[in-house]
C-alpha positions in Angstrom: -19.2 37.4 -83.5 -17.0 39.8 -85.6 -18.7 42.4 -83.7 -17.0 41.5 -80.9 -13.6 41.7 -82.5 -14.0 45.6 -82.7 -13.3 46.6 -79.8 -9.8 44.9 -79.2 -8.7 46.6 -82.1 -7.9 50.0 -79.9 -5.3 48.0 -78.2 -2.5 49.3 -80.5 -2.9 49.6 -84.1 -0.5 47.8 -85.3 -2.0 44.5 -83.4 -5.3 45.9 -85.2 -4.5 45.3 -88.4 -3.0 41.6 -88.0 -6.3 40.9 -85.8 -8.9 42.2 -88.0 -7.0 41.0 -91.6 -7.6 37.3 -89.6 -11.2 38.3 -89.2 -11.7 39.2 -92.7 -9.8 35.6 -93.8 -12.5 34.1 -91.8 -15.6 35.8 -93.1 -14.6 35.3 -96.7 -13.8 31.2 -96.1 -17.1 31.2 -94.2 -19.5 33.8 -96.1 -22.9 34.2 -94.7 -24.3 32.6 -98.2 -22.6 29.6 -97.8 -23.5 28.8 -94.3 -27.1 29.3 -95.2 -27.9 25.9 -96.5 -24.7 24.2 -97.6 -25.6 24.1 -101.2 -23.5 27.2 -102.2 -20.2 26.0 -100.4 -18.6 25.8 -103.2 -18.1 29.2 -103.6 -16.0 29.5 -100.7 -13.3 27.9 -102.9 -10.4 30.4 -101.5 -10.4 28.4 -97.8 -11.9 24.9 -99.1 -11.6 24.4 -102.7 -13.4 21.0 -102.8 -16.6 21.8 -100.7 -19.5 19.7 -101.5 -23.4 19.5 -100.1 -21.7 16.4 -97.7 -18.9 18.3 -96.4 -20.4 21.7 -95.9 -22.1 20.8 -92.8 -18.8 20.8 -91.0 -18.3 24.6 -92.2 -22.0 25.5 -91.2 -22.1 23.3 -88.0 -19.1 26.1 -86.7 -21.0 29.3 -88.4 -24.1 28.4 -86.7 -22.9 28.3 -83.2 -21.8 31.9 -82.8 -25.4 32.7 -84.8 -27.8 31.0 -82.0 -25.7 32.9 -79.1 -26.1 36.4 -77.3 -26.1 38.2 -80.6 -29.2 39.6 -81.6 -30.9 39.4 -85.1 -32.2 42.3 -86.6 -36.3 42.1 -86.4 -39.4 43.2 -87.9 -40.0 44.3 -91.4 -37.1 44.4 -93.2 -37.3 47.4 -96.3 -35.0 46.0 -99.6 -35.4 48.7 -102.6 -32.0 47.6 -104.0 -31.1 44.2 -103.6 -27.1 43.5 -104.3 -25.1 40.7 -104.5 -23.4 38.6 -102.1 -21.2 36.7 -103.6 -19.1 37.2 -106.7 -16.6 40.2 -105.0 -14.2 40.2 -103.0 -15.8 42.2 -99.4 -12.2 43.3 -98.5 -11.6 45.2 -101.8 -14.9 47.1 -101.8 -13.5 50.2 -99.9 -10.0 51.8 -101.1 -7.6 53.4 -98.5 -9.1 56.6 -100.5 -12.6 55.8 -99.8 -12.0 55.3 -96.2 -9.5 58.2 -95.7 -12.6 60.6 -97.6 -14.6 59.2 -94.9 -12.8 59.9 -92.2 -11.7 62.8 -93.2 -7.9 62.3 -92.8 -4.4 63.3 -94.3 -3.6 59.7 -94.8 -5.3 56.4 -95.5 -3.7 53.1 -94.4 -3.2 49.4 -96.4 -6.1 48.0 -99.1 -8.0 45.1 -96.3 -11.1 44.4 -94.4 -9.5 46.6 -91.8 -7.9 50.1 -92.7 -6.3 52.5 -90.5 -5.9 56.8 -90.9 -4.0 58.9 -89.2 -4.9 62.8 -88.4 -7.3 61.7 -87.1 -6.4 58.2 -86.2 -9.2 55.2 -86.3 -9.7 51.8 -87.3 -12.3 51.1 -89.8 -13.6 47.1 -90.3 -15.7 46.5 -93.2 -16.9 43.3 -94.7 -20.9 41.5 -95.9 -21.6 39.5 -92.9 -24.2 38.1 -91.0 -27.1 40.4 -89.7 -26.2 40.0 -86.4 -25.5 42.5 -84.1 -24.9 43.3 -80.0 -26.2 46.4 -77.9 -29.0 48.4 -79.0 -30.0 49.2 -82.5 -31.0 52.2 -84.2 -33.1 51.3 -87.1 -32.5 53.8 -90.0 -31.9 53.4 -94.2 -28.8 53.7 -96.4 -29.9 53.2 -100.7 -33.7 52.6 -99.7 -32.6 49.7 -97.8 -32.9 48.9 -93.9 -30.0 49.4 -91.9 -29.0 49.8 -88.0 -26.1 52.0 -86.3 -25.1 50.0 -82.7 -22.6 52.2 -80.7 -20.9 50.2 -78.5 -19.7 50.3 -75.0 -16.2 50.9 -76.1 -16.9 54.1 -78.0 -17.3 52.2 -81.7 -20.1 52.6 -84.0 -21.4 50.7 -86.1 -23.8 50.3 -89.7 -25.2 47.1 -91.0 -26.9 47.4 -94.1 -29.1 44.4 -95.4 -28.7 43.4 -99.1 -31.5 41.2 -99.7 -35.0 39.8 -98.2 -34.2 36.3 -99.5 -36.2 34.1 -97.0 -34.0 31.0 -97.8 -30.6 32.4 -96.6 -29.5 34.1 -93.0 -30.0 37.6 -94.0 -26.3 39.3 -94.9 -25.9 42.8 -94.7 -22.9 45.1 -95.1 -21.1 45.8 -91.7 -18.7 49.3 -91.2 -17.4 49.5 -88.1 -15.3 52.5 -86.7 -13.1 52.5 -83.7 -12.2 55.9 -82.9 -8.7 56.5 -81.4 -8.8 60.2 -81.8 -11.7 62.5 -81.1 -14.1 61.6 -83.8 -17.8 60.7 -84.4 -17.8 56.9 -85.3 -21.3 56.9 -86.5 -20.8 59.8 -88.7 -18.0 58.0 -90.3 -19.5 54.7 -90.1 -22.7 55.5 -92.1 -20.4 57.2 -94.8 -19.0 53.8 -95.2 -21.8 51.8 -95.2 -23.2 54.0 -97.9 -20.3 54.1 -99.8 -19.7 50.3 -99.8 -23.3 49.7 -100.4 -22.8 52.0 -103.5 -20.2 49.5 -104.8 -21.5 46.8 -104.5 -23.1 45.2 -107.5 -27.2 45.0 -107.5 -28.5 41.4 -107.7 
């Protein structure tokens, strides 16, 4: 689903950021944890601060719609050296403007969020945990020991999802960094600098 965001972020950058800051609002109120099996809604207390087992199913009910569509779920054996936490952080403060601008390898970074821009060279970089899920075809490689997969998209973005853990009780989350590239730069590159990077961050389980 948030895959499908990317691309419409090209459209001007300013419209980008707005876009993709209301994609990150939605991915924290609706973590992939939480819409497992309702019994961890309560830690989605920034969207519903009074979430309980009996009203969770209205939050899950709406996550699991775009799960059972066209996207596909990452299959086969799934590699977890590190396991890290999914909850606990904040997803949108993993990655500075710093990190990202390293990344990119440009003069200057944009605002702290779930979406960043650079300039020289321009791109749009989304980054957030998130359900496995992705569209296109999958390359299947590792970032920290763990299983990942780089999808380049029909629209010239790239992008890594890392998986965090192997717990057979929850949808699988993973650690999504997506690059949109508005000048001429490799997106996949980028991307799997991110993905480490934020991987490296983020706390082991």
């Amino acid at each position: 689903m948030h895959l499908r965001r990317v691309p419409a972020l090209t459209a001007a950058l300013a419209m980008a950021l707005t876009l993709g800051l209301s994609a990150c609002a939605t991915t924290v109120s609706g973590s992939p944890v939480a819409a497992a099996g309702g019994s961890t809604g309560e830690k989605t207390a920034s969207g519903k601060p009074s979430s309980t087992k009996t009203s969770s199913p209205k939050t899950s009910s709406k996550a699991g719609e775009p799960k059972t569509t066209e996207a596909e779920k990452p299959s086969g054996d799934v590699k977890i050296t590190t396991k890290k936490k999914t909850e606990g952080y904040e997803d949108c403060d993993i990655l500075t403007p710093e990190d990202v601008a390293a990344a990119v390898g440009a003069t200057k970074g944009g605002e702290k969020g779930c979406v960043q821009s650079t300039e020289d060279p321009f791109s749009v970089v989304l980054f957030m945990v998130t359900f496995a899920e992705y569209e296109g075809e999958a390359r299947t490689i590792e970032v920290g020991g763990n299983t990942a997969y780089e999808v380049k998209e029909k629209g010239g973005d790239c992008t890594v999802l890392v998986m965090l853990t192997d717990d057979p009780d929850e949808i699988t989350p993973a650690f999504q960094a997506t690059v949109t590239p508005i000048d001429e730069i490799d997106p996949c590159q980028i991307a799997l600098k991110l993905a480490t990077k934020g991987f490296e961050k983020i706390p082991n389980a």
